[in-house]
N, C-alpha and C positions, 0 to 999 in steps of 0.2 A: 313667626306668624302668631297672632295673640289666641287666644283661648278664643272671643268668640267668632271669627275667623273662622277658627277652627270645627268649633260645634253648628256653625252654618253648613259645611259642608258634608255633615252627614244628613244623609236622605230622611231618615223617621223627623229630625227637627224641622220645622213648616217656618218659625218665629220666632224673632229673639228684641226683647226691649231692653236696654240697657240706659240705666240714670245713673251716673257717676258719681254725681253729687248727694241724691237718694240712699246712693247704694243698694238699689232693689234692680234686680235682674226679672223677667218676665220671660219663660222659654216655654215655645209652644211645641209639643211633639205626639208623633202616632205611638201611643200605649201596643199597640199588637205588634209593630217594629222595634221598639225600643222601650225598658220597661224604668221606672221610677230608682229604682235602688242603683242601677248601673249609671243612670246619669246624675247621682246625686255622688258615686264615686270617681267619675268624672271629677265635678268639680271641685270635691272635696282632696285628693288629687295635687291639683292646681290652687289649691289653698283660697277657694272664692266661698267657702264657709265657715271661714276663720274670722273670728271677733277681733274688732280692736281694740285692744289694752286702756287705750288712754281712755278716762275719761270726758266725756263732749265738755263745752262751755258752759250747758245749759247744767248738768251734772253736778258742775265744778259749783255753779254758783246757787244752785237750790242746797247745797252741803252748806257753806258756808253763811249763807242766810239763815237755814236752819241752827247754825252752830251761837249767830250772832241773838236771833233772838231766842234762845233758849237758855244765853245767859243775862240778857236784861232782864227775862222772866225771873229767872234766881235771882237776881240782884235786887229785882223789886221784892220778892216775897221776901227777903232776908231782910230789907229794910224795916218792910212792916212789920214782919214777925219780932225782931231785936232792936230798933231803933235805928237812926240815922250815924248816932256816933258810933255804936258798936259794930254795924256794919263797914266802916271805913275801915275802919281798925284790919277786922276781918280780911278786907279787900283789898289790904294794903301786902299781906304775907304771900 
């Protein structure tokens, strides 16, 4: 039976939203039944607030955009600052 299966059928939880693709869970319950820290070891638990390692697409490529123009920025200032030919040179080792 999956976890929220599972946390349906206890009484104090009323609601439960679940986006997969989000990844955000939404659980609605009676605080005077059931208190914050027991249901966060629950899920904790069941490993549903565990991070994932990888980093997203969107991560992957704001890095490497960053990485790209931050050496055309050097590449340019090094031009201006040394010349055209001594930067080759440079660019070349």
């Amino acid at each position: 039976m999956a976890l929220i299966e599972q946390l349906q059928q206890i009484d104090a939880i009323s609601n439960i939203k679940h986006k997969y693709h989000a990844g955000s869970v939404a659980i609605h319950f009676d605080r005077e039944e059931l208190d914050c820290d027991s249901l966060l070891e629950i899920l904790e638990t069941h490993e549903w607030t565990k991070s994932d390692e990888k980093p997203s697409f969107v991560e992957n490529a704001v890095v490497n955009g960053t990485k790209t123009l931050t050496k055309g920025l050097a590449t340019m200032a090094l031009k201006r600052l040394v010349g055209p030919s001594v930067s080759r040179m440079i660019m070349s080792f």
